[in-house]
Residue, then its C-alpha position, 0 to 999 in steps of 0.5 A: x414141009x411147012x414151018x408149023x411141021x417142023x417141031x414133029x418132023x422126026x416122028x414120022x408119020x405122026x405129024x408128017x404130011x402138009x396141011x395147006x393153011x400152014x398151020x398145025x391143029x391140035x386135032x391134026x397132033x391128036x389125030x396123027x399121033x393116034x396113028x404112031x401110038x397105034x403103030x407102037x402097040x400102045x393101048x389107048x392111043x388116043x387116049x395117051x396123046x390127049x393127056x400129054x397134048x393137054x399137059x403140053x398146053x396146059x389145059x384139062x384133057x376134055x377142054x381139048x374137045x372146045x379146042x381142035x382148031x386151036x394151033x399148037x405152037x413150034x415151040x410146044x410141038x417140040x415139047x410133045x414131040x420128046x413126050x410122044x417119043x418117050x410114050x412110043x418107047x412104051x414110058x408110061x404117060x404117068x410118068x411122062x407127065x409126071x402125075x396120075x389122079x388118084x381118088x380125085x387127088x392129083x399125086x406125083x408119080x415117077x420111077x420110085x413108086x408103083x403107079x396107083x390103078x383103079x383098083x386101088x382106088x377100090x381098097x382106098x374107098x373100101x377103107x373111108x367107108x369103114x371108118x365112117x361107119x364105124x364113127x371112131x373118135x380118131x381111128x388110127x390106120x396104117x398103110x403097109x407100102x404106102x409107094x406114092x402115098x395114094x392110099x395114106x393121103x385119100x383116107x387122110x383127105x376122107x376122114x379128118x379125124x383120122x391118124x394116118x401111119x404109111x411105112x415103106x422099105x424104099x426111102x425114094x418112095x417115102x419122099x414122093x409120098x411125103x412130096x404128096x402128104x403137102x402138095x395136098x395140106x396133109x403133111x402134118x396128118x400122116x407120119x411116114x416110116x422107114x422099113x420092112x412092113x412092121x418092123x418101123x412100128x414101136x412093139x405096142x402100136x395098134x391100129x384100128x384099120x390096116x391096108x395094104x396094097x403089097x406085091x403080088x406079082x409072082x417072080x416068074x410072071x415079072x418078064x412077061x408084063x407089059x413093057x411099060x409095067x416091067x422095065x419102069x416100074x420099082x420091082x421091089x413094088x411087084x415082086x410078090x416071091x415065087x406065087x405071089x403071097x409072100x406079103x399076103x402072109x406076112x400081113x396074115x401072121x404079122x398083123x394081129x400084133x399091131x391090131x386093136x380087138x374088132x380091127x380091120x385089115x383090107x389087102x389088095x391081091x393079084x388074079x387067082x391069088x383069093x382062095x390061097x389068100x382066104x385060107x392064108x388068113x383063115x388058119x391064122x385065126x382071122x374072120x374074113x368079112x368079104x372078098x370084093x371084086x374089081x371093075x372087070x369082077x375079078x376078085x381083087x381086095x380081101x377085107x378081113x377081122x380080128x376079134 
């Protein structure tokens, strides 16, 4: 086997067969790792490999495409080769690389906090969007199970004016978040609370928006996710009780207390969860403005007001 093999030699059939000119391309890592992701059952493997190749040589994932005949060292083949391991072992690549953009923000991710998805990113935009509309001198909004901070440190970046609260029961997620708040300047714009969703709050704090992206997982669905969601991802994060809207209601019943006259609340739910959820807050004397669906059209955040 040639000397540029070597620093892959143990995933096999990854990058396993002889090249002639004795070097190892980032297409050739590219295209043979596809091969073992694939193998691994992975979803988008390609897609998987580029992002830890791109985070291995340090260059964003499309500049890969002006690089395919660039050779890819030992020393940072034996880097990727951890990396693909641990992606074969169904890691996820967020964690593996330790960061996932969010909103156009780049947050730090690991095993203490829930990895922010797209559809997230639709309850965040939902939220600045209210706020510019409503034009608030300095809005006041607060993010129940902030996790990473995704949603605290979007809205704080959108909207300079406002004043971000985000609470969280997991003091490890609490320090990635606030890792988060600085790696982006916005440290001094968002107070982090430890505890049960509005327990931490003073008995008069009011906002005028609340989000929150809870747990909606019911119980006995958590065996059955994918193995990359169920044995990586914090389970007090997914864990929404037996049908899932144990915070669902919570937020419903609870969050007229904290919330100024003509308030907001955005809530994130799971699949088949929006006609029990509606109803949840319906009965609790709340006006539901919208359901908005996510990028498949499945009904997925529930905007609702209190007068």
């Amino acid at each position: 086997m040639r000397s540029g093999l070597r620093g892959l030699v143990s995933l096999r059939g990854t990058i396993g067969t002889r090249y002639s000119s004795g070097a190892v391309t980032v297409l050739d890592v590219i295209q043979r790792s596809t091969e073992f992701l694939a193998r691994k059952s992975v979803d988008s493997p390609r897609l998987q490999i580029e992002l830890m190749l791109a985070h291995v040589l340090g260059m964003p994932r499309l500049k890969l495409y002006l690089s395919f005949e660039r050779t890819v060292s030992e020393t940072e083949l034996a880097i990727l080769r951890e990396l693909v391991r641990r992606r074969g072992n169904r890691e996820p690549v967020q964690h593996i690389i330790g960061t996932v953009s969010f909103c156009g923000h780049e947050l730090a991710v690991n095993r203490d906090v829930l990895i922010p998805r797209p559809e997230t990113e639709l309850l965040a935009e939902q939220c600045w969007s209210w706020l510019e509309r409503k034009e608030s001198e300095s809005p006041r909004i607060l993010d129940i199970g902030t996790g990473s901070g995704c949603i605290a440190v979007a809205v704080a970046a959108r909207c300079p004016k406002a004043k971000v609260t985000a609470v969280d029961i997991s003091s490890a997620a609490l320090e990635v978040a606030r890792s988060n708040a600085t790696r982006h300047g916005l440290a001094d714009r968002i107070v982090f609370l430890h505890g049960d969703v509005f327990v931490p709050l003073l008995q008069d704090a009011r906002f005028d928006l609340i989000v929150s992206n809870p747990p909606y997982i019911p119980t006995a669905e958590i065996a059955r996710l994918e193995p990359e969601v169920r044995d990586y991802e914090p389970r007090v994060a997914l864990d929404g009780g037996g049908d899932g809207l144990v915070f669902g209601r919570r937020l419903a019943a609870e969050a007229p207390a904290h919330l100024e006259s003509g308030g907001w609340l955005a809530v994130e739910f799971g699949d088949g969860q929006a006609g029990e959820l509606e109803a949840c807050f319906t009965s609790a004397g709340w006006t539901v403005e919208s359901v908005v669906a996510d990028h498949q059209d499945r009904p997925r955040i529930l905007i609702a007001r209190r007068d």
